[in-house]
Biotite code that builds the C-alpha atoms (Angstrom):
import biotite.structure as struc

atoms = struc.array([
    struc.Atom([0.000, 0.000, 0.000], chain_id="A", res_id=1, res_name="UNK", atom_name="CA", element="C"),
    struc.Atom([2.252, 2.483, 0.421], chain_id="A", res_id=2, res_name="UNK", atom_name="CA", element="C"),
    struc.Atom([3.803, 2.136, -3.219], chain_id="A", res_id=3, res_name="UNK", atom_name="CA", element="C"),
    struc.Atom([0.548, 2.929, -4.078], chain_id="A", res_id=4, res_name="UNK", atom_name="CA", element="C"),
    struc.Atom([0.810, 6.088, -1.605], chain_id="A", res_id=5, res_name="UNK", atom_name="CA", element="C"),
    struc.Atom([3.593, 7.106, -2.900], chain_id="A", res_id=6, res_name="UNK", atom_name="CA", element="C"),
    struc.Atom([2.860, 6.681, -6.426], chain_id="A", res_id=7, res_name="UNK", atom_name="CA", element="C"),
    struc.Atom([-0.126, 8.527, -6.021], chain_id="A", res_id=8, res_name="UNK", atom_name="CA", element="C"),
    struc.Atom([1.476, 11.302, -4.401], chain_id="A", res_id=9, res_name="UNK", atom_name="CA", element="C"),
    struc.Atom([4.183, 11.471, -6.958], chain_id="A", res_id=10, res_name="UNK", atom_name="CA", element="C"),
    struc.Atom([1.169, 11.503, -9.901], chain_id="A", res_id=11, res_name="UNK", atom_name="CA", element="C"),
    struc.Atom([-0.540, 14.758, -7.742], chain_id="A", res_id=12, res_name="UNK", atom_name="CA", element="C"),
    struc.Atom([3.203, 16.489, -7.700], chain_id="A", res_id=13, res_name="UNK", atom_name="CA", element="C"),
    struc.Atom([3.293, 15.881, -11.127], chain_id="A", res_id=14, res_name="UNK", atom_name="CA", element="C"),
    struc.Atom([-0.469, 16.900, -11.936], chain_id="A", res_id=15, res_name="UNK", atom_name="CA", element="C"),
    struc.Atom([-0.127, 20.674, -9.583], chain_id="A", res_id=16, res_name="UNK", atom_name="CA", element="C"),
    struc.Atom([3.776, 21.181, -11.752], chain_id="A", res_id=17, res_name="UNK", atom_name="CA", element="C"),
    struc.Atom([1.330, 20.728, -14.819], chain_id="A", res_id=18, res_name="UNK", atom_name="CA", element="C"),
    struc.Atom([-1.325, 22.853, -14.011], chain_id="A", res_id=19, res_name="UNK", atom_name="CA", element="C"),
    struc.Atom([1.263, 25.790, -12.423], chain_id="A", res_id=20, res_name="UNK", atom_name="CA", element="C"),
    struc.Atom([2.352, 25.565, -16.178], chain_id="A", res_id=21, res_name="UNK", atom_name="CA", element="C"),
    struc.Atom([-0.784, 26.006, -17.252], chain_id="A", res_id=22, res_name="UNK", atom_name="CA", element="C"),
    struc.Atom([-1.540, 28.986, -15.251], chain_id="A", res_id=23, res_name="UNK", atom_name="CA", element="C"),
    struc.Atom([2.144, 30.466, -16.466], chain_id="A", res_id=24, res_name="UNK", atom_name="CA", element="C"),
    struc.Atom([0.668, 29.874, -19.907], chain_id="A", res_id=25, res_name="UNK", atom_name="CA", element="C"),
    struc.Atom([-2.421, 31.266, -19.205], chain_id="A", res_id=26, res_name="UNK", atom_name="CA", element="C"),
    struc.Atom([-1.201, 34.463, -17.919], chain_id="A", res_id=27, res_name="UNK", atom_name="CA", element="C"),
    struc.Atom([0.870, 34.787, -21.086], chain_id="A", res_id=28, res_name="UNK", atom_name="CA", element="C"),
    struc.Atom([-1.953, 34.305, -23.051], chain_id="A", res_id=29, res_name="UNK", atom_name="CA", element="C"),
    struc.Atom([-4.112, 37.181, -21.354], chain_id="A", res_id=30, res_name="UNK", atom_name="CA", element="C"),
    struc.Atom([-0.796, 39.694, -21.787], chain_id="A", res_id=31, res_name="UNK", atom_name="CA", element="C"),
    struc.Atom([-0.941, 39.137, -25.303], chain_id="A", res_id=32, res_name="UNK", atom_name="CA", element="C"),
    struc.Atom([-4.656, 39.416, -26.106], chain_id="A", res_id=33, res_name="UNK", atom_name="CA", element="C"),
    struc.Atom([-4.506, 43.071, -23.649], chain_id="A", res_id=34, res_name="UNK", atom_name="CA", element="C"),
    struc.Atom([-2.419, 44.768, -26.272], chain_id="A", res_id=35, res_name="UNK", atom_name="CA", element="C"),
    struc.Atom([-4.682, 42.920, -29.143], chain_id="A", res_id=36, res_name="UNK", atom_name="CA", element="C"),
    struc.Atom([-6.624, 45.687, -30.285], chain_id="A", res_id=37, res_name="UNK", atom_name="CA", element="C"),
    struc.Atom([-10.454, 45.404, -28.728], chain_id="A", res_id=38, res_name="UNK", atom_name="CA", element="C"),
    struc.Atom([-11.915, 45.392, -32.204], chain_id="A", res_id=39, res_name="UNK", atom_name="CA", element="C"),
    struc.Atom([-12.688, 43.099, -34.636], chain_id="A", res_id=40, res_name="UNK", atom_name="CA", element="C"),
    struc.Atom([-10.408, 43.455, -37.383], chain_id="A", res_id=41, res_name="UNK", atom_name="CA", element="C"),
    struc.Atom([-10.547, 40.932, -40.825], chain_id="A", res_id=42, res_name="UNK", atom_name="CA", element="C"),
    struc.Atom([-12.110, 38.526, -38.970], chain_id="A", res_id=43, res_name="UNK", atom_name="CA", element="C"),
    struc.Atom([-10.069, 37.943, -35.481], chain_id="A", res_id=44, res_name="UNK", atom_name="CA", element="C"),
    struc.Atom([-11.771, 37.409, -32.406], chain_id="A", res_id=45, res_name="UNK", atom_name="CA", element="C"),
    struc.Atom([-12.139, 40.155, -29.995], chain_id="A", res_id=46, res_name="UNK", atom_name="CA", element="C"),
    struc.Atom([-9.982, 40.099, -26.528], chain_id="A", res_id=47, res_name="UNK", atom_name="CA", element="C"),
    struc.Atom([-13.255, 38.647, -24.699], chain_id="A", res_id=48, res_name="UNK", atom_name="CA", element="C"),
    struc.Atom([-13.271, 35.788, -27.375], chain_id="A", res_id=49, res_name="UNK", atom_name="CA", element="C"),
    struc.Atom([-9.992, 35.166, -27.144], chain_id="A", res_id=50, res_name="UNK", atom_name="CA", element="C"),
    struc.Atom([-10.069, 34.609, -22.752], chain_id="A", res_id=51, res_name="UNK", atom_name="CA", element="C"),
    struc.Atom([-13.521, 32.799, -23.429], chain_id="A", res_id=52, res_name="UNK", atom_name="CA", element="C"),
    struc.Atom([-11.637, 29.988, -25.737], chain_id="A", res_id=53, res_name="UNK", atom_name="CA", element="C"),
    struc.Atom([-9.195, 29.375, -23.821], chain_id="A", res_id=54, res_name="UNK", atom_name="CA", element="C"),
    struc.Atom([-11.344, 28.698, -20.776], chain_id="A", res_id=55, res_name="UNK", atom_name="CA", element="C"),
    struc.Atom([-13.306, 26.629, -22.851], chain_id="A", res_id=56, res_name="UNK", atom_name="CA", element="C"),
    struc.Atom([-9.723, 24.903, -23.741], chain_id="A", res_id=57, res_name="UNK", atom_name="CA", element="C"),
    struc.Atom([-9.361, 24.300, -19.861], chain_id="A", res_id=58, res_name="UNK", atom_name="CA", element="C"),
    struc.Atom([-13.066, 23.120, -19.397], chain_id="A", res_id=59, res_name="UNK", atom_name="CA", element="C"),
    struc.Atom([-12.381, 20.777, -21.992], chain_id="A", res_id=60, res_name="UNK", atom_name="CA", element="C"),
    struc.Atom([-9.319, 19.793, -20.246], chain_id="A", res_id=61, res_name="UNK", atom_name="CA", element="C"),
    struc.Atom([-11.017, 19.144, -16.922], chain_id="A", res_id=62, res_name="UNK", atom_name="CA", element="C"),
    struc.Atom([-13.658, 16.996, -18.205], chain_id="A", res_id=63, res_name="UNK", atom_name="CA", element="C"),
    struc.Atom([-11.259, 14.803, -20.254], chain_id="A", res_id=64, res_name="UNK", atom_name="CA", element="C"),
    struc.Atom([-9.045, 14.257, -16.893], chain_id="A", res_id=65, res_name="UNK", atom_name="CA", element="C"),
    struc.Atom([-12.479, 13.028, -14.805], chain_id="A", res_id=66, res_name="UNK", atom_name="CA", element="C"),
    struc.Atom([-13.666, 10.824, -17.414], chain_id="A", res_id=67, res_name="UNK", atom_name="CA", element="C"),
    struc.Atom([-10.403, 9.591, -17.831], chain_id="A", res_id=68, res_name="UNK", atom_name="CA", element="C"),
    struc.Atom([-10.009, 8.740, -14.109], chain_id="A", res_id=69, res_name="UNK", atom_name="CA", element="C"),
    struc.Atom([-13.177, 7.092, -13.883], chain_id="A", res_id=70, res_name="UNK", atom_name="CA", element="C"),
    struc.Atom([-12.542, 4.611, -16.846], chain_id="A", res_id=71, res_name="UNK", atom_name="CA", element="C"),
    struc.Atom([-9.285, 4.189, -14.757], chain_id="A", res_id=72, res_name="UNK", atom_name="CA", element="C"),
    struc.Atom([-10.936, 3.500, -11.698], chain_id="A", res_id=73, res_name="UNK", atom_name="CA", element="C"),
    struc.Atom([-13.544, 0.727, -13.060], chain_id="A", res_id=74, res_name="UNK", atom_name="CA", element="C"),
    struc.Atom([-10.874, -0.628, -14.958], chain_id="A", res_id=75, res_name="UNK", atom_name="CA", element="C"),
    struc.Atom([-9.079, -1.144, -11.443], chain_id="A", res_id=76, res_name="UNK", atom_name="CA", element="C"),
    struc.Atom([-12.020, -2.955, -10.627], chain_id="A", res_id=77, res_name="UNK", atom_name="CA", element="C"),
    struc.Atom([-13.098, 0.392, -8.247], chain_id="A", res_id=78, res_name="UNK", atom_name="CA", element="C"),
    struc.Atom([-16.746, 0.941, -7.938], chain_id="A", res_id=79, res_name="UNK", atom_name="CA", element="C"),
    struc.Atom([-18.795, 1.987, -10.942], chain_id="A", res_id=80, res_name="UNK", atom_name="CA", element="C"),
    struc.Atom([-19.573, 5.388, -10.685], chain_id="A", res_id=81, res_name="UNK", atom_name="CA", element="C"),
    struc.Atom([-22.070, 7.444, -12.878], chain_id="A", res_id=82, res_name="UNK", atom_name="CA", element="C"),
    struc.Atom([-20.636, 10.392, -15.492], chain_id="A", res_id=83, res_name="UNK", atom_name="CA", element="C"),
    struc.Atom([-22.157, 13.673, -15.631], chain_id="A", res_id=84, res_name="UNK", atom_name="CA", element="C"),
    struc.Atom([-23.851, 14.948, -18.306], chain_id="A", res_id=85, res_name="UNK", atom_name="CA", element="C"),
    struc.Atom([-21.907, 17.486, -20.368], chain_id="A", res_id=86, res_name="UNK", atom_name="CA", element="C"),
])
């Protein structure tokens, strides 16, 4: 059990380096769109377009990683659990 423990531990260090990336990313993301310009020009998305895909990016991203856990966790043989509705 406490390979397990650890492994799991080691998995969650792994998952919070991932998502401070993320964040770093993120911010990045939101300095370049502030100096976009906040109208639409030949077709480009506004500022507000641009911050609303790329939470839908990290929505996506979330709901991927929980289904993805709970196929891992039946296929452990874990209890069956039910998925939400997207």
């Amino acid at each position: 059990m406490a390979e397990y423990q650890t492994y799991v531990t080691d998995l969650q260090k792994q998952f919070l380096a991932a998502m401070q990336k993320v964040g770093e990313v993120q911010a990045k993301l939101i300095e370049a769109v502030r100096d976009l310009p906040a109208t639409v020009e030949s077709g480009q998305l506004t500022q507000a377009e641009l911050v609303e895909k790329s939470f839908d990016f990290a929505t996506q991203l979330l709901d991927t990683q929980r289904e993805m856990t709970l196929r891992l966790i039946n296929a452990a043989g874990g209890t069956p659990t039910k998925t939400r509705a997207k």
